[in-house]
C-alpha positions as semicolon CSV with decimal commas, in nm:
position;residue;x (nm);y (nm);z (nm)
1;X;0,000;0,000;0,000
2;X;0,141;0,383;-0,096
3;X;0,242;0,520;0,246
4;X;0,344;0,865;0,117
5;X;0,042;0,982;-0,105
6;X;0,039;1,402;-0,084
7;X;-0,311;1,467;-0,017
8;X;-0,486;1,720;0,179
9;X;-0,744;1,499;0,246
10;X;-0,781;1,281;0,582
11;X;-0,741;0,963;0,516
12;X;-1,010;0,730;0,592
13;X;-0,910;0,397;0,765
14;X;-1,174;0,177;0,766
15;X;-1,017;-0,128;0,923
16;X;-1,196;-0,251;1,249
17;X;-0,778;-0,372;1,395
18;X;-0,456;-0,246;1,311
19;X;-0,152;-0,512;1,256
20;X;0,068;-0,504;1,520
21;X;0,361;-0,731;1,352
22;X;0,500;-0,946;1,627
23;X;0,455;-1,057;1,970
24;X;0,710;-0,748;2,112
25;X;0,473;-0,532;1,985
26;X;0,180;-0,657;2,033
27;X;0,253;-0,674;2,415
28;X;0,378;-0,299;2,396
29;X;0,054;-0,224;2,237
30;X;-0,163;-0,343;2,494
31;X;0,010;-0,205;2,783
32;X;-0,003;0,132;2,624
33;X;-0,358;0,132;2,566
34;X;-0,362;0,066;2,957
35;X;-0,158;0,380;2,984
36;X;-0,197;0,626;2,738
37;X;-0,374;0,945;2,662
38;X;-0,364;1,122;2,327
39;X;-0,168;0,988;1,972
40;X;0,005;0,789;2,194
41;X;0,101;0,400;2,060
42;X;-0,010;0,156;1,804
43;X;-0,378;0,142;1,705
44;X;-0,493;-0,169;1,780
45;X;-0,834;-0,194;1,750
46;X;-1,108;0,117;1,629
47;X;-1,309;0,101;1,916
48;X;-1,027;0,184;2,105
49;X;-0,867;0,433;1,856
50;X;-0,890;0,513;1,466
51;X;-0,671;0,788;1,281
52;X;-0,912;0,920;1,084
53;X;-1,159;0,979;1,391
54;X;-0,808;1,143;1,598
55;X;-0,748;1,342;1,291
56;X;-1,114;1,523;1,290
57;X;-1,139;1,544;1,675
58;X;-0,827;1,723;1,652
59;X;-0,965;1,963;1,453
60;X;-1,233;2,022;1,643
61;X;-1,026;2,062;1,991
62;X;-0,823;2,345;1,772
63;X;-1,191;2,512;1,736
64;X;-1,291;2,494;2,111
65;X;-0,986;2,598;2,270
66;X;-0,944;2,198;2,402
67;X;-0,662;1,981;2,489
68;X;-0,869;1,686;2,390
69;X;-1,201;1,606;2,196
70;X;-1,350;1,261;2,154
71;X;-1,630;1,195;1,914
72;X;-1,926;1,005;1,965
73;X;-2,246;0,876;1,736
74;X;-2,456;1,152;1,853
75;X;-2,539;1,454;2,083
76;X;-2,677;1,222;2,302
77;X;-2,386;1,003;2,289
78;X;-2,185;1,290;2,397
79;X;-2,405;1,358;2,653
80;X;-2,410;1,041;2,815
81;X;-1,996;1,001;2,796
82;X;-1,973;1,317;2,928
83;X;-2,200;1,269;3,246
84;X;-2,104;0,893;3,300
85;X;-1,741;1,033;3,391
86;X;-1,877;1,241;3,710
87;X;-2,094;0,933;3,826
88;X;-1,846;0,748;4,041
89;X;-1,693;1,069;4,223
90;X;-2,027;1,275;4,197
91;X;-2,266;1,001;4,265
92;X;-2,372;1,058;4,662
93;X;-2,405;1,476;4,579
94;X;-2,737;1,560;4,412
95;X;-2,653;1,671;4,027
96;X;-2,852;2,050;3,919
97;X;-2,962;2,114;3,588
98;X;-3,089;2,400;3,410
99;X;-3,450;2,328;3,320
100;X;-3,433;2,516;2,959
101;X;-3,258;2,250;2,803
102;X;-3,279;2,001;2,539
103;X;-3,584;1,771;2,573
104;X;-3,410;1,460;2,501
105;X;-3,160;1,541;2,752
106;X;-3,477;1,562;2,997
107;X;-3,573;1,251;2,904
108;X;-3,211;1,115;2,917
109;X;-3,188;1,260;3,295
110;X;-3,515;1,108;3,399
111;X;-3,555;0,785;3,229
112;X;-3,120;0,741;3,250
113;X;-2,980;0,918;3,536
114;X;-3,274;0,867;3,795
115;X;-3,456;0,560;3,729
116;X;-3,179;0,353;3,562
117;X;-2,825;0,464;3,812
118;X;-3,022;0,621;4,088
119;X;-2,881;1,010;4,103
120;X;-3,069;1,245;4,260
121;X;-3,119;1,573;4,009
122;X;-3,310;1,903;4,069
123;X;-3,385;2,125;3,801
124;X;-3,311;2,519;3,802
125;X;-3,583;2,726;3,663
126;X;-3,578;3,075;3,518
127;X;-3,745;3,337;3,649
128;X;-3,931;3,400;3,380
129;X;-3,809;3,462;3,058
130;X;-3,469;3,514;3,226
131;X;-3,200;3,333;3,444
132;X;-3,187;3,468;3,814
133;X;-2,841;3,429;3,886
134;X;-2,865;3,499;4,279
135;X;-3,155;3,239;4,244
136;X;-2,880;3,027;4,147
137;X;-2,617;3,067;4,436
138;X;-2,885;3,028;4,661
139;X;-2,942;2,688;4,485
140;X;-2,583;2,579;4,490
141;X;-2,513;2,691;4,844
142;X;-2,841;2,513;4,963
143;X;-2,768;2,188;4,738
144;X;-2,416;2,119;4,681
145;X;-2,474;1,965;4,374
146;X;-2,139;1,761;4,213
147;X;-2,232;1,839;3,851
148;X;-2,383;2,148;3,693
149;X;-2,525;2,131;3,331
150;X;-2,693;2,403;3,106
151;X;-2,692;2,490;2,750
152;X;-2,602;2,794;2,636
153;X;-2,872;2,896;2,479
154;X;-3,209;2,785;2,583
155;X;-3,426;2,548;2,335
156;X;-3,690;2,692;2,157
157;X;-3,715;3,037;2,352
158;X;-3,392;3,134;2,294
159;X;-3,258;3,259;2,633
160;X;-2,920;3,325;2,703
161;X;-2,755;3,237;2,992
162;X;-2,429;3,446;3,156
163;X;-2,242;3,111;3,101
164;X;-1,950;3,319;3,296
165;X;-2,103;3,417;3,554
166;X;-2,303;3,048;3,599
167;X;-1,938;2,868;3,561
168;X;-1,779;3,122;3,804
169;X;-2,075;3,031;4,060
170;X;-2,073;2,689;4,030
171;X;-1,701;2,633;4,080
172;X;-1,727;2,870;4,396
173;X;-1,998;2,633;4,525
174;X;-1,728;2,297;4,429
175;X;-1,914;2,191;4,124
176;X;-1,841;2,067;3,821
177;X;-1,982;2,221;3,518
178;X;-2,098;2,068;3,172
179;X;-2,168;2,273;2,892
180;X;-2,330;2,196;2,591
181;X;-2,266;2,443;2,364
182;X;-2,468;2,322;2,048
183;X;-2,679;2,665;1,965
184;X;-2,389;2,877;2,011
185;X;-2,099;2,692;1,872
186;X;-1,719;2,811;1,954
187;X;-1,737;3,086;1,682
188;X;-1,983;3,281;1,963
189;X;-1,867;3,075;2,290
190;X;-1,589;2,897;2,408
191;X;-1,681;2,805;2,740
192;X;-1,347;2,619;2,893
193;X;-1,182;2,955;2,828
194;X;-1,428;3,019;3,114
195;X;-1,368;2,746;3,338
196;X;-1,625;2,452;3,203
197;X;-1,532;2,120;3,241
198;X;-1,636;1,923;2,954
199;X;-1,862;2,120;2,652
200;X;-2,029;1,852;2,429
201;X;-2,193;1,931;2,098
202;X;-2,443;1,744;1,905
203;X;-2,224;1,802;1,577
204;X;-2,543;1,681;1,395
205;X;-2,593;2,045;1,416
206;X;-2,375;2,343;1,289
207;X;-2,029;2,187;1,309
208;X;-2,163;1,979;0,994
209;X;-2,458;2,193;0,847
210;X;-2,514;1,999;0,583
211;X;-2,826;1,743;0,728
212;X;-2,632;1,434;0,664
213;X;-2,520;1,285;0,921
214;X;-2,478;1,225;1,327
215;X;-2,217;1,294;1,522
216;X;-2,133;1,441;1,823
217;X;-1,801;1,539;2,054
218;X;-1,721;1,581;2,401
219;X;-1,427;1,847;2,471
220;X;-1,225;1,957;2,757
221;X;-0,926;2,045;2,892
222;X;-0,815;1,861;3,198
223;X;-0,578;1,502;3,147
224;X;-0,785;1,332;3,398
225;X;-1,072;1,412;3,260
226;X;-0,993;1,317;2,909
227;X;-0,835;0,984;3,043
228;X;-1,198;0,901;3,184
229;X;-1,381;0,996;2,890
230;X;-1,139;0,792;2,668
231;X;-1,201;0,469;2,891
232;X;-1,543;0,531;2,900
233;X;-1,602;0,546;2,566
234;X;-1,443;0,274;2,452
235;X;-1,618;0,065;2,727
236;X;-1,945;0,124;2,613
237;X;-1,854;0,165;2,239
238;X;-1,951;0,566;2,130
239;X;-1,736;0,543;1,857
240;X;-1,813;0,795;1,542
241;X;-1,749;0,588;1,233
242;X;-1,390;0,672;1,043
243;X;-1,670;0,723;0,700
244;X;-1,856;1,000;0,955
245;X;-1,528;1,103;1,089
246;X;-1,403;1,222;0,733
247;X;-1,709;1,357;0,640
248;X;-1,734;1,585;0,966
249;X;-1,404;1,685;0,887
250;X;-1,469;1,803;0,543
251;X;-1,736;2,024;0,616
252;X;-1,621;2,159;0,918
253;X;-1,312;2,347;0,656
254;X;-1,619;2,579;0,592
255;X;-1,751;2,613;0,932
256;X;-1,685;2,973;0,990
257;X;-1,823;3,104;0,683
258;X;-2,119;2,911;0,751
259;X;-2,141;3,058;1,112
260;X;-2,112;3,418;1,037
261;X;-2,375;3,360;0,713
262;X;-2,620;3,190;0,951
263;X;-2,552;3,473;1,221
264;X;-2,629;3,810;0,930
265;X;-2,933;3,601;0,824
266;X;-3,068;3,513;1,151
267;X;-3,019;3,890;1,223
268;X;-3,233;4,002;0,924
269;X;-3,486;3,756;0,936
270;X;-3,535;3,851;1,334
271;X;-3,601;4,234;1,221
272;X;-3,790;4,184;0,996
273;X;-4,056;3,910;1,210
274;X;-4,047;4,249;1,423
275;X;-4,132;4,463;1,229
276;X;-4,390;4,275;1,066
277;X;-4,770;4,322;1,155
278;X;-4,850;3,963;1,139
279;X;-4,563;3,856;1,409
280;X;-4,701;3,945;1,799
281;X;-4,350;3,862;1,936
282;X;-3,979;3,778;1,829
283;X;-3,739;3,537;2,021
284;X;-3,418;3,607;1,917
285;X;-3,118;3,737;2,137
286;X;-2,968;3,986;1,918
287;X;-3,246;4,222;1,918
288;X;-3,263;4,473;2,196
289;X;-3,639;4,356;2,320
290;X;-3,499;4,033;2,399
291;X;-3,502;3,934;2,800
292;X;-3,163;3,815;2,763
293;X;-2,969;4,051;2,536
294;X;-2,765;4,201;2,723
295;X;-2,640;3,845;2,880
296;X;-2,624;3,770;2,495
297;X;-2,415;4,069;2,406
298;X;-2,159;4,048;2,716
299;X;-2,115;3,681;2,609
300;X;-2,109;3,701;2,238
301;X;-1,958;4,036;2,196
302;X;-1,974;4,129;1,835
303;X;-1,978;3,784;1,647
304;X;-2,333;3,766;1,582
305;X;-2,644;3,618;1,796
306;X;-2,641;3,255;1,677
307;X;-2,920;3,140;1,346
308;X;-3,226;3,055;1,577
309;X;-3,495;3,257;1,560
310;X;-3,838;3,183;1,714
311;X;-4,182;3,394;1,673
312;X;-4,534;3,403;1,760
313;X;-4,805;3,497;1,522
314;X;-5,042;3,789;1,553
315;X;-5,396;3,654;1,667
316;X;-5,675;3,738;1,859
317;X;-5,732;3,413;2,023
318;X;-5,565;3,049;1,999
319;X;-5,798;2,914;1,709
320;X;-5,664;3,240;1,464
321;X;-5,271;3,200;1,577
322;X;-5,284;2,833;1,441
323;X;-5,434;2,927;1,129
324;X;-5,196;3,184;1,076
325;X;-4,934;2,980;1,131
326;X;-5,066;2,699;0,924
327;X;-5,043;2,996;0,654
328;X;-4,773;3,072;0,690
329;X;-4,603;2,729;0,717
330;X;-4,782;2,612;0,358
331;X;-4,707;2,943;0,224
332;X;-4,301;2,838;0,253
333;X;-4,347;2,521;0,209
334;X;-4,148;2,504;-0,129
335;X;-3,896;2,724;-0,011
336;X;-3,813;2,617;0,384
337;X;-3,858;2,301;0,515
338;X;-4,046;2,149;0,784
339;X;-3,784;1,940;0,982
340;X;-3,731;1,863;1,336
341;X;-3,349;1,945;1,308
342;X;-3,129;2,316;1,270
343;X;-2,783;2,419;1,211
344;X;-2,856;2,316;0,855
345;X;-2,713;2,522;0,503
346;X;-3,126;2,515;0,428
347;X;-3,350;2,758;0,661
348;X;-3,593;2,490;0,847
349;X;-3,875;2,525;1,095
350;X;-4,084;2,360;1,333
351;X;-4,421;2,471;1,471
352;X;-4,312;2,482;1,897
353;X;-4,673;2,369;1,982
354;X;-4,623;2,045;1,780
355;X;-4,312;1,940;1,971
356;X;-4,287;2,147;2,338
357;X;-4,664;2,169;2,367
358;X;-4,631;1,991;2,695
359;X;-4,428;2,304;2,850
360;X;-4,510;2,571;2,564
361;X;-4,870;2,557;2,447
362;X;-4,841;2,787;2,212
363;X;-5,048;2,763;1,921
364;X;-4,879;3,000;1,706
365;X;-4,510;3,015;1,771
366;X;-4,258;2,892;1,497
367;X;-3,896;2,806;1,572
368;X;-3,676;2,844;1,257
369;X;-3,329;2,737;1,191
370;X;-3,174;3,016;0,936
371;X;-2,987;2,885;0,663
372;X;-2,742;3,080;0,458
373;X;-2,903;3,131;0,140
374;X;-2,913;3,464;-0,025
375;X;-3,065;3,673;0,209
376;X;-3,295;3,917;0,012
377;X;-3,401;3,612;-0,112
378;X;-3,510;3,438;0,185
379;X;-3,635;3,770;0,336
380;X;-3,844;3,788;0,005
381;X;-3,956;3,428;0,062
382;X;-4,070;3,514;0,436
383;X;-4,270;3,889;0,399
384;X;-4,475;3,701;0,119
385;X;-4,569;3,410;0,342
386;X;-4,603;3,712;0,641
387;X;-4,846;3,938;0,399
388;X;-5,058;3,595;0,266
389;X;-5,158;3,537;0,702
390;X;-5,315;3,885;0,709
C-alpha cells in the first residue's frame, strides 16, 4: 500500500484492527492502551482508537480551545460520555440542571440518570423569561450539587444564559460544570476559556450543516478528565465511524463562513418578524427587546447572535394563531422546510406547539433554523408568506 500519497485529504481507515507485527509489539501495544492518553502507541483496534476519527477530533479541539475532543455517534452520545465520567466521584451529591434545556436530555436525565443509576437531580428554573443568577447561588449553596449542566442557549425560547457568571458560581460552590454548547458553537462561545469542564456538541448540528449525518463530541481540557472519557467510551462503544469522521471533517473546513452567514441572516430575518404586523413577538437574542440581550451581548460580543430565531403569530385568540401559522407554514413550504433538526445550510422550521406543547402551548409560535441562502431572497420568501396570514 502507498504510504506517502500528498493529499490534503484525511485519510479514511476503515479497518476494524490495526496489525501489530510481532509478539514485542503486540505486548507494547496493549500495555499502552492501559496507559496512554492522546496519539500515543499503536492502534490496535477502532473502538479503542482510529486515525481518521483522531485526525477530525483534533480539529475540532483546535476550534474549542481543548486539549482533547473525543467523538461520539450523537449529541446524546456525547451527553451520556460526558455525564457517566462524574458518576463514580459525583454520585452521593445531588446533580442540578438548568430546566431550559434540550428535551431529550430531559428525558435522558429522567428515564437514565434517575430511574436507571439512581442520582438524585433538581432542576433550576428561570425566572421568567430570564435566568436569576442569585436564584442560582442560593441553589448551589443550599444543594451542593457535584455536577452542573446548562446549555447555552435555551431550546426553543432562545434565552441566554451568563455562562460566565453560571461557571464562576458553580465552581465557587465545588461543582463541576458541563456545557453543551450546540446553539452557540465556539465561533460565539468557548466556554473552557471560562472554566467549564467538559462542553459537548451534538455536531449533527452546525459543526456539519449539511443534514447528513450524526455525530457528536465531548471536549475539555483537563488530562484526567480526558483519560476518563477515553475509557469510558471505549467501554461502552460511542465510537463515530472513520466514514462519519471524514465527512465531519470536510465540512467543518467551511464552518466559519457558515457561522457568520447563519448569524447576518438570523439577524435580518429577526427584524424583519419584528417589524412585521403579522408577528405578535420575536425570540431572538440579538435584538434589543430580547429578556436576555444584554447576557447575549456580554457573552457574544460582536460575532453575531447565533441562526435561531423563534416567533409568535399575531392573533386574537388560539384558534386564529394556528391558522396563521398553518399559513404561513404552507405558504413556505417550497422554499423552507419542515424538519425537526437546525444548524442546517437550508432555513428549516418547526411549529413549537407540535413538539414542546407539553411546556409551551403555544399555538402559534414557529422556531426556525436560518440557513445561509441569499438573504434578500429568503427575506423575500418570508414577507410574502407574512403578507398571505393577514
Amino acid at each position: 500500500m502507498e504510504k506517502d500519497v500528498n493529499t490534503r485529504q484525511v485519510p479514511i481507515y476503515r479497518d476494524a484492527a490495526f496489525e501489530l507485527f510481532d509478539a514485542a509489539t503486540t505486548v507494547e501495544a496493549f500495555e499502552r492502551d492501559r496507559e496512554k492518553f492522546l496519539g500515543e502507541g499503536h492502534y490496535i483496534y477502532s473502538r479503542y482508537r482510529n486515525p481518521t476519527v483522531e485526525s477530525v477530533a483534533g480539529q475540532l479541539a483546535a476550534l474549542e480551545g481543548a486539549s482533547w475532543a473525543f467523538l461520539t455517534q450523537s449529541g446524546m452520545g456525547a451527553i451520556e460520555v460526558a455525564l457517566s465520567v462524574f458518576q463514580e466521584a459525583a454520585h452521593n451529591a445531588p446533580w442540578l440542571f438548568f430546566s431550559e434545556i434540550y428535551g431529550g436530555t430531559h428525558t435522558y436525565v429522567d428515564e437514565v440518570l434517575v430511574r436507571r443509576r439512581g442520582l438524585e437531580v433538581h432542576r433550576f428554573l428561570p425566572a421568567g423569561d430570564h435566568y436569576d443568577l442569585e436564584a442560582l447561588r442560593s441553589l448551589l449553596a443550599s444543594l451542593h450539587p457535584g455536577v452542573l449542566f446548562f446549555e447555552t442557549v435555551s431550546n426553543p425560547l432562545l434565552m441566554v444564559a451568563d455562562g460566565r457568571e453560571v461557571i464562576r458560581l458553580a465552581r465557587e460552590a465545588g461543582c463541576r460544570v458541563v456545557v453543551d454548547n450546540t446553539f452557540a458553537t465556539p465561533w460565539l462561545w468557548r466556554p473552557l476559556a471560562d472554566g467549564a469542564d467538559i462542553v459537548v456538541h451534538s455536531a449533527t448540528k452546525y459543526l456539519s450543516g449539511h443534514g447528513n449525518l450524526l455525530a457528536g463530541v465531548v471536549l475539555g481540557k483537563d488530562e484526567a478528565l480526558g483519560r476518563a472519557v477515553n475509557h469510558y467510551r471505549k467501554l461502552t462503544g460511542h465510537m463515530l465511524s472513520p466514514d462519519e469522521a471524514a465527512r465531519l471533517g470536510d465540512q467543518l473546513r467551511t464552518f466559519p463562513l457558515r457561522m457568520q452567514r447563519h448569524c447576518h441572516n438570523a439577524a435580518s430575518v429577526a427584524r424583519l418578524f419584528h417589524d412585521h404586523p403579522a408577528v405578535e413577538r420575536v425570540f431572538f437574542p440579538g435584538l434589543p427587546s430580547h429578556p436576555t440581550y444584554r447576557e447575549a451581548h456580554a457573552l457574544f460580543g460582536e460575532r453575531g447572535y447565533g441562526g435561531m430565531v423563534s416567533f409568535d403569530m399575531a392573533g386574537r385568540d388560539a384558534g386564529e394563531k394556528r391558522s396563521r401559522r398553518d399559513r404561513f407554514i404552507e405558504a413556505v413550504r417550497e422554499e423552507v422546510v419542515l424538519m425537526p433538526t437546525l444548524g442546517n445550510t437550508e432555513t428549516t422550521l418547526l411549529p413549537i406547539e407540535a413538539v414542546w406543547g407539553d411546556r409551551y402551548p403555544e399555538p402559534g409560535m414557529i422556531r426556525m433554523s436560518v440557513g445561509i441562502e441569499e438573504t434578500d431572497t429568503l427575506l423575500s420568501t418570508l414577507r410574502r408568506a407574512l403578507d398571505l396570514t393577514l
